[in-house]
N, C-alpha and C positions, 0 to 999 in steps of 0.2 A: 778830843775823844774822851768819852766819861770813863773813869777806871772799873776796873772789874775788883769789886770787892768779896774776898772772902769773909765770909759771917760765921762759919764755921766748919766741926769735920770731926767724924766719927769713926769707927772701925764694925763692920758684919761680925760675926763670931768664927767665920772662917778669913776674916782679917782682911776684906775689900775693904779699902778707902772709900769713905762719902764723905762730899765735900758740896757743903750749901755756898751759894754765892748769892749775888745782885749785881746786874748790869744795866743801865738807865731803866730804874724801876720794874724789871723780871727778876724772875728767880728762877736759879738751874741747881739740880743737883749731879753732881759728874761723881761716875764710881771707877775709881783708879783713872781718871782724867779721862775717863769717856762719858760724855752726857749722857744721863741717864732720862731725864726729864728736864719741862723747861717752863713755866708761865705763859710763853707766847705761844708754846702750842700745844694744847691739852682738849683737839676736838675729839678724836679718836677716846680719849677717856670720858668724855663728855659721854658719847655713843654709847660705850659700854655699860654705861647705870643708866644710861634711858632705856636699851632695850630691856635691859633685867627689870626695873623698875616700873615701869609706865604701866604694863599691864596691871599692876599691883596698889594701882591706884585709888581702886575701891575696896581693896582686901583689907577685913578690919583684921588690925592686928598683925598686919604682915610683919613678917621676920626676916632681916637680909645681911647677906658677912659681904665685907670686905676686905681681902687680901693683899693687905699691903695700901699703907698712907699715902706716900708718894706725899704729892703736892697740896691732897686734899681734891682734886677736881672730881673724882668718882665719888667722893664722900658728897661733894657740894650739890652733883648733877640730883644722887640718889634721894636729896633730903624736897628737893624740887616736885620730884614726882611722887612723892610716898604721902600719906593722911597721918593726922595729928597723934594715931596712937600706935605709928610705926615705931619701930627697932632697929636700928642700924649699926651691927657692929665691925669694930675696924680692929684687926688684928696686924700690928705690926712690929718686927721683929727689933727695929735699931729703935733705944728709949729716946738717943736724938734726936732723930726725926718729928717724932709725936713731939719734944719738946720745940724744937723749929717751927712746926705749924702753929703751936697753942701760945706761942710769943705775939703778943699784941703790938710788939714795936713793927712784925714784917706784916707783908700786905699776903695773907696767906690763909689759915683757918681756922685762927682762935673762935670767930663768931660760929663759924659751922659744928666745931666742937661744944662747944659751948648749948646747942641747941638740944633739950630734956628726949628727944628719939636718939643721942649715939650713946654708944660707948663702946670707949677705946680698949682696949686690950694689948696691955704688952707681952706680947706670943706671938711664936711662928706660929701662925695661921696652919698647921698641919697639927697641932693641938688644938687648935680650937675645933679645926673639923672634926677628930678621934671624939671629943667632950660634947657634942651638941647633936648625938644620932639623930636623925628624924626633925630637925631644930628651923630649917631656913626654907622659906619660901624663893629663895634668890640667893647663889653665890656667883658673886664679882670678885676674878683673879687677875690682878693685874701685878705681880712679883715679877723684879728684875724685869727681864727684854722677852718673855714667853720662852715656852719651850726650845724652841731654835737657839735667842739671841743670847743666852744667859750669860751671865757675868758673874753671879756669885754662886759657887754652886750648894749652895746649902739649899737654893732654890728648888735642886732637880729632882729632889724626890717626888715633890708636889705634881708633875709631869708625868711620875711613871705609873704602872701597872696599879702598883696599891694605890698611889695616891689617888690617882681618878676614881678609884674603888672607895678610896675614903670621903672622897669629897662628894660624891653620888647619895655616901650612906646620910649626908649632914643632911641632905635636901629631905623637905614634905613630898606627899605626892604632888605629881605634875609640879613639880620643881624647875627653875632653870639656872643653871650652869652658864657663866660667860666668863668666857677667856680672852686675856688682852696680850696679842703677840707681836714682835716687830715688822714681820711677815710672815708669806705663807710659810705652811710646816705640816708639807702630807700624809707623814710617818704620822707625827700625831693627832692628826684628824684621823685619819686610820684607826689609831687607838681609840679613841674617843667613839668609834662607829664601833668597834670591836667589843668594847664595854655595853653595846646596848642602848646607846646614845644615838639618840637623831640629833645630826648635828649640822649648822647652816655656819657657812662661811661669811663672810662681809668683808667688804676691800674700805676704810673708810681713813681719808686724810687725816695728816698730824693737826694743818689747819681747816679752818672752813672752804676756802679758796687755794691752798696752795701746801708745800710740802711734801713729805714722802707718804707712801701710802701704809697704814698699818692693818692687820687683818684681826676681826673677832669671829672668836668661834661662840657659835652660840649653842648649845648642848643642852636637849630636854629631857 
């Protein structure tokens, strides 16, 4: 059996453990020893920047945030569908992280990084939204386990009342809003409706073929 290597590990500002590995060539990130993400299954993030993104495939100049690094896969999807003189920025909170992905030794997202449409921002992304009124053609949230699943809670404001209120104000017109949850979460689809948001559910697996099922809301 191949060993499970730790590579590294971090602290949230409310003091969650994150903890990067490698196991025969994947990469997990586990928050207080719960997997938070994993290399093998990142369809569902796949999903989440195709539907934000795809449409915006001719828009010159689009503009689009996302909410948290993670592994890179939302970064990787959004850079696939977007044109030559998109903007893609990624706001995230742990400066590990970002340093994790932008290491060329792991199989991860220096190359995606590295590509002249991103830029990285180190901020909770509920700054970037206050600073960028009227700024994005597309924001992609995928913090922590969604609304429901959260683990760190410095996440949950981005969830509530204002935050949705703040993150509404970041979008251009006919803006889309995409949220990435563990599962479903009708309280906050509610809210989401309650805000003025037309908002579509979606059940989409962890893998292409297999896994658990995760839900995006997509909010226009």
């Amino acid at each position: 059996m191949k060993p499970l290597e730790r590579l590294g590990e971090a602290h949230t500002p409310d003091g969650t453990l994150l903890q990067l590995y490698r196991h025969d060539g994947a990469y997990l990130i586990r928050a207080d020893g719960v997997e938070l993400m994993s290399t093998r299954r990142h369809h569902s993030e796949d999903k989440l920047a195709e539907v934000a993104c795809a449409p915006l495939a001719a828009t010159r100049g689009a503009r689009v945030l996302i909410g948290g690094l993670g592994l890179g896969f939302t970064l990787r999807e959004a850079l696939r569908h977007l044109g030559p003189d998109a903007e893609v920025v990624v706001a995230e909170l742990v400066a590990d992280v970002i340093e994790w992905n932008a290491n060329p030794a792991y199989a991860l997202s220096a190359e995606a990084m590295a590509d002249p449409r991103v830029r990285i921002v180190h901020d909770d992304v509920s700054n970037v939204l206050r600073k960028n009124s009227g700024g994005f053609h597309a924001i992609m949230l995928d913090t922590d386990n969604g609304p429901e699943g959260m683990i760190m809670k410095e996440n949950s404001r981005l969830y509530a009342t204002r935050g949705i209120a703040n993150t509404m104000a970041a979008l251009k017109p006919g803006g889309t809003i995409a949220y990435w949850s563990v599962g479903d979460d009708p309280d906050f689809e509610r809210s989401l409706q309650n805000a003025g948001l037309d908002v579509k559910a979606m059940k989409v697996r962890a893998h292409v073929t297999s896994g658990p099922w995760h839900t995006l809301y997509i909010a226009r």
